[in-house]
Structures are given as structure tokens and as C-alpha cells.
MINUMI-185048 format. One line per 2 residues: their letters; for each residue x, y, z of C-alpha. Coordinates in pm, whole numbers, m for minus. Layout:
N
a) X,Y,Z ~ ... $
# end
This chain:
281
xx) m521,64,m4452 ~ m449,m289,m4362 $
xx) m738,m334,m4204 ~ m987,m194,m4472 $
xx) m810,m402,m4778 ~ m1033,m631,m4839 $
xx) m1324,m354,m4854 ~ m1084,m70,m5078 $
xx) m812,m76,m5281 ~ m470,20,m5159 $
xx) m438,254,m5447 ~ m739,434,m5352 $
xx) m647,473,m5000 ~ m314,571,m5073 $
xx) m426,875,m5302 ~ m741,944,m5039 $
xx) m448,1012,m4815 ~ m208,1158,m4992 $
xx) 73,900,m4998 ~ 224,617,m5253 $
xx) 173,286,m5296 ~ 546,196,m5343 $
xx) 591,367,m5013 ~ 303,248,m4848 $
xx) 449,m148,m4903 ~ 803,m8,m4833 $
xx) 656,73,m4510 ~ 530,m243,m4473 $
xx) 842,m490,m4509 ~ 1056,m239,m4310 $
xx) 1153,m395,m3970 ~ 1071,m263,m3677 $
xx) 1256,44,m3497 ~ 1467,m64,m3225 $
xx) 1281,163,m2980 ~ 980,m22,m3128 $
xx) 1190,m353,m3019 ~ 1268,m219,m2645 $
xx) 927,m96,m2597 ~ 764,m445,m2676 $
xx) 989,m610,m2445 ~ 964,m330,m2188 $
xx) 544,m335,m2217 ~ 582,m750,m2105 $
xx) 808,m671,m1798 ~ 544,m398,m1728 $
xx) 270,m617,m1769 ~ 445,m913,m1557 $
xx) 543,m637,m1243 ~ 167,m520,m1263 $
xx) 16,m879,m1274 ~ 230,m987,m1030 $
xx) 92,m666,m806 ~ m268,m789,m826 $
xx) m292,m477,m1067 ~ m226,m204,m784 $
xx) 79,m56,m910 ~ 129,228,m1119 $
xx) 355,397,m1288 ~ 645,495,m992 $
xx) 560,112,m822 ~ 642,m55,m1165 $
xx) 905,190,m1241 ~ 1090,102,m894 $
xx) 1037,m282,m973 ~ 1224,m213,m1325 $
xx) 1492,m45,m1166 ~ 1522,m336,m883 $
xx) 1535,m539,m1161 ~ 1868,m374,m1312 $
xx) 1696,m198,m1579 ~ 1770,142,m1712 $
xx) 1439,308,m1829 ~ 1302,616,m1748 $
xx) 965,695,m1492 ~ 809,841,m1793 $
xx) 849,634,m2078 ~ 707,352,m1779 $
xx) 372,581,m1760 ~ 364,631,m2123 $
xx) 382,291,m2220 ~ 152,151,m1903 $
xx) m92,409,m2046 ~ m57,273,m2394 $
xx) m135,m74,m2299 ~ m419,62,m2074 $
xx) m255,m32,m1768 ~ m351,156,m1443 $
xx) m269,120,m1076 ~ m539,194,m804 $
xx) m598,487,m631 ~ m659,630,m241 $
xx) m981,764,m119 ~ m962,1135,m10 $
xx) m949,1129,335 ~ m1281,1232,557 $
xx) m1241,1428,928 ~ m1483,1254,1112 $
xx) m1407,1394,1437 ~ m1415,1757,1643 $
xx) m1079,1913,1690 ~ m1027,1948,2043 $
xx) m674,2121,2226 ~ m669,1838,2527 $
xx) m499,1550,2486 ~ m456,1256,2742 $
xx) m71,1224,2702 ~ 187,1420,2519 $
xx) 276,1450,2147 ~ 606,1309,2174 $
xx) 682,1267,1780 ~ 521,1623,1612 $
xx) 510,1478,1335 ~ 859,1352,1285 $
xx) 822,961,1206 ~ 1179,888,1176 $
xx) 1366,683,1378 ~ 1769,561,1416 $
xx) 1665,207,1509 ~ 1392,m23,1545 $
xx) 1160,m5,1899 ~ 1258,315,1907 $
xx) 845,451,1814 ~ 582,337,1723 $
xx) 280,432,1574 ~ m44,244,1589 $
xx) m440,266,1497 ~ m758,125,1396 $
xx) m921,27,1071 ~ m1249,m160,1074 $
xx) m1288,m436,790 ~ m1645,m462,564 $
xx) m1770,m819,544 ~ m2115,m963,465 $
xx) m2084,m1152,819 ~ m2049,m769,1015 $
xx) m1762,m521,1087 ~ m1409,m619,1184 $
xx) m1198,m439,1421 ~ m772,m441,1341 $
xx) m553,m257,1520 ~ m197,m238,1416 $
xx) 167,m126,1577 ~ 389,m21,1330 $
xx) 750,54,1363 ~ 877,375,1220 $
xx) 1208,231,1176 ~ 1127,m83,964 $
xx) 755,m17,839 ~ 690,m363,957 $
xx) 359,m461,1199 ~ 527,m548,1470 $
xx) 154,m627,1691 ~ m178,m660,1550 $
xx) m487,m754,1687 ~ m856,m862,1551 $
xx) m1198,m824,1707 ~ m1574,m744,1644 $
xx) m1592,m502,1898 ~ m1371,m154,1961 $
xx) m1335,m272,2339 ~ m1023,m152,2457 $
xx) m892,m508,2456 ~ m852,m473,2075 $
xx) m547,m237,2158 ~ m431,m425,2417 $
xx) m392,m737,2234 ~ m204,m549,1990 $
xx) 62,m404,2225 ~ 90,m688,2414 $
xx) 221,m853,2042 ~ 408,m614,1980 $
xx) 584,m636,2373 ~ 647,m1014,2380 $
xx) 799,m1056,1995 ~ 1053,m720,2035 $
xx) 1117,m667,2398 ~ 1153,m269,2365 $
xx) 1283,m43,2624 ~ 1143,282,2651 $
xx) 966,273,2332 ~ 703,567,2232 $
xx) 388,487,2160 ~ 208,715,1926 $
xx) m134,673,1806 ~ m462,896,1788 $
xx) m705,1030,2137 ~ m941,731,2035 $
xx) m1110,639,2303 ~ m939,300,2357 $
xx) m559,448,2411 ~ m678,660,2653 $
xx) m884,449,2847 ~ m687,388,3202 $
xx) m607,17,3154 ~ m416,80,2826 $
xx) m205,383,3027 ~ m154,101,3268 $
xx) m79,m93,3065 ~ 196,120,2923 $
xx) 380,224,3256 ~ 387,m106,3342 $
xx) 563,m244,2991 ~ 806,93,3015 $
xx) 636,214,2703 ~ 641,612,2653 $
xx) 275,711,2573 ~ 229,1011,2292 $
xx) m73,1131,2095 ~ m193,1344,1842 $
xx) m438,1618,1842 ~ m781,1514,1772 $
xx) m934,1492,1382 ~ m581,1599,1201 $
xx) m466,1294,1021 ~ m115,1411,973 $
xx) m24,1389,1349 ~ m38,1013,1309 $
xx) 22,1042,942 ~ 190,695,882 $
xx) m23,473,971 ~ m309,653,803 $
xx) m109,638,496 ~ m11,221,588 $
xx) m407,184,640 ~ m474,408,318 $
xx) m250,129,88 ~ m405,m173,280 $
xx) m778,m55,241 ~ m698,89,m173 $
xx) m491,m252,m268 ~ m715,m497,m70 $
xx) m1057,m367,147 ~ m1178,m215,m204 $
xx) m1092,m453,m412 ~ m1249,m782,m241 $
xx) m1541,m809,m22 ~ m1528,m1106,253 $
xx) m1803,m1264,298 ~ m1700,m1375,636 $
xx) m1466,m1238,876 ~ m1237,m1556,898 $
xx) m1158,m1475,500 ~ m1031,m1155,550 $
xx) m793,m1318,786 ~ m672,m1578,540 $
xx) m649,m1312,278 ~ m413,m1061,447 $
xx) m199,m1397,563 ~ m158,m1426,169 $
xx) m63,m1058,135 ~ 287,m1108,171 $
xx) 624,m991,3 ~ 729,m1337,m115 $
xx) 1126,m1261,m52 ~ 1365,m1066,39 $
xx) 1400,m894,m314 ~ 1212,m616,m221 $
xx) 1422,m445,m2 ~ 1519,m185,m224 $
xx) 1164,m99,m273 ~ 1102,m72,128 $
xx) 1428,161,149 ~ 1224,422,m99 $
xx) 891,333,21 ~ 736,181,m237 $
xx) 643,m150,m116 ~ 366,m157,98 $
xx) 420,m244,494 ~ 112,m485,521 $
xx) 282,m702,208 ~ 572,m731,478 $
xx) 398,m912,742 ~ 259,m1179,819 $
xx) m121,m1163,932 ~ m390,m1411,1030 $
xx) m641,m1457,1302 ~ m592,m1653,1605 $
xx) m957,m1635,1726 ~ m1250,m1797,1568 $
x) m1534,m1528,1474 $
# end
């Protein structure tokens, strides 16, 4: 009615639909609810936690930041106001089998699907992602430990040469000094090439691998590589290699705030580590 005023009268709307006038301006003057109050001053935390998020969070994300925070609201008054103010977080691609099942494997599943772990270097899981630029494909490989959810070796090339997962192990061996740490990553052709099992004896590291095609055998890094290619790959395109590098280096948890997010896995491993490229592409 407020809006259409200066076109109508406000006695004519307010017998078009059904109410009084005196009630109508009684309405007006009356102060707003206190829910009305909370929810306004809820809706510009929400905002700040999503901005602050590059717009990836949703609902549990910004819900988890709230509680962080000290604040006592509920998971679904977070969606119903996020929706309100048409505020959305991103969502995963479904994931595509690209690959033949097969029943060899080139070393042992040592983890069966259990990623947990009583202390860091005690597994680790690792993979490959490749990167879209305008410049060509590039190649990351990652080593992720169960324990912490933190990269702990990383490596960056425009080929899928086996030295792409050696680099990344050999990160991973010189900053934590494991002993008898497993190994667990996919039958791609690069971990079970014979310098990488070499490689591995000669580090102490305990190889293990999934079965070939089934995502859930190395299910979390898939699922780090799932957040870092929805929150980032998606949303950017690089128009040369190098910027993907400084980009990631950005993508960092700024403190050590977030812990209580990492505990119930809501903060994102890549956001916990620092990444940038040491070669020149």
C-alpha cells in the first residue's frame, strides 16, 4: 500500500482489502518485533561470513561461522534468512567415472576406506587435478594428511610425467620426516610407475591403492579436490598458468580462528595451506 499511495488512496486500498485505515497507520508507527530486530542484525553477520567466503558458503558453512562466533541461532533460521536475502553458496559437480573397473591393483589397499588417523604422518592420501587456463592445462598433485587435512606436498607441472608425483612426495618427505607412513592414492599410472615404488621403499613409505574408477576408495581427496575446483577452478578462469599459482597462494585461512571449523570439517583444506609455484611456466 505504501508503495501505490501516490497512485490510490489509502482508503480505497484499505476497503479493496478488507482492512481499516486506523489500523492500517497503527501498523505503520508500531516498532518493529524484536525477532524483526535479531533477524536484521543476524542477515548483516550472514552477509559479512558469506562476503568474507568469496560467496561459497551456504547455509551449514555460515551457520558454523555464527556459532564460532559465540552466537546462538539455529541452522535453519540461517537458511531461511540466507534464502530471504537471496544468498546462496556454490555447489559440487556430480562426479563422472572416467575409467574401467579393473580387480588388479599394483600395491595393497591398506586404508579400505577408513581415512582416520590418531596422529599426523600416520596416512596419507594424494591425487591429481588438472587446472583450465587460456595458456593450456595444469597438472597439481597433492598429499594430504588424514590427520590434519592440511597439504603437506604439492607439486605443479604441464605434463602428467611421473615427476609430477614425485615432486609432491618428495615435499611432503623433507617438511614432515614420517616413518612408515601409508601412502594412499588411486592406480593412475604415475603411482605405479617403478620409480615412484622406488621411490617409496627407499623413503620407508607404505604404498596402498584403491581399486580402479570407484571414487570412494580415495574418497578424501576427491572430496578436498571437489571444494578446491567448486570454490575456485569454476569460479575464475586463469589466463595463464603462473595466475593460478598466485591465486591459490591467496587462498588461505587468514588465522588461527578457524579451528573449530576444521575440527567439524567445514573449512576447506586448500584455505589451510599455503600454495604457489616454484617453477616458471
Amino acid at each position: 500500500m505504501s508503495d501505490h499511495q501516490a497512485d490510490y488512496p489509502i482508503a480505497s486500498m484499505c476497503r479493496l482489502l478488507g482492512v481499516s485505515s486506523s489500523g492500517y497507520y497503527a501498523w505503520m508507527k508500531r516498532r518493529p518485533s524484536r525477532r524483526a530486530e535479531t533477524d536484521a542484525a543476524l542477515i548483516g553477520e550472514i552477509r559479512a561470513a558469506h562476503a568474507a567466503s568469496r560467496g561459497t558458503y551456504g547455509a551449514p558453512r555460515i551457520h558454523a561461522e555464527l556459532t564460532a562466533k559465540g552466537m546462538r541461532v539455529g541452522r535453519k533460521r540461517v537458511a531461511r534468512l540466507m534464502s530471504q536475502t537471496g544468498l546462496a553458496g556454490v555447489s559440487r559437480r556430480k562426479f563422472v567415472v572416467t575409467t574401467v573397473k579393473s580387480d588388479s591393483r599394483q600395491a595393497p589397499d591398506l586404508v579400505e576406506r577408513d581415512f582416520t588417523a590418531s596422529m599426523p604422518d600416520r596416512l596419507w592420501v594424494a591425487d591429481i587435478t588438472y587446472v583450465p587456463t587460456w595458456a593450456g592445462f595444469l597438472y597439481l598433485a597433492v598429499v594430504l594428511d588424514a590427520f590434519s587435512r592440511r597439504i603437506v606436498g604439492w607439486s605443479m607441472a604441464t605434463t602428467l610425467a611421473t615427476r609430477l608425483v614425485l615432486d609432491a612426495l618428495d615435499m611432503a618427505l623433507m617438511t614432515r620426516r614420517p616413518r612408515g607412513v601409508i601412502h594412499h592414492s588411486d592406480q593412475g599410472s604415475q603411482y605405479t610407475s617403478i620409480e615412484f615404488g622406488h621411490r617409496c621403499r627407499e623413503a620407508g613409505v607404505r604404498p596402498s591403492m584403491g581399486s580402479v574408477g570407484d571414487a570412494y576408495d580415495n574418497a578424501m581427496c576427491e572430496s578436498f579436490f571437489a571444494t578446491l575446483e567448486c570454490e575456485l577452478l569454476e569460479r575464475c578462469r586463469f589466463k595463464a598458468r603462473r595466475r593460478f599459482s598466485f591465486t591459490v597462494q591467496l587462498c588461505r585461512t587468514p588465522g588461527a580462528g578457524q579451528s573449530e571449523q576444521e575440527c567439524i570439517g567445514t573449512t576447506p583444506p586448500w584455505r589451510e595451506t599455503h600454495l604457489c609455484c616454484p617453477r616458471s611456466f
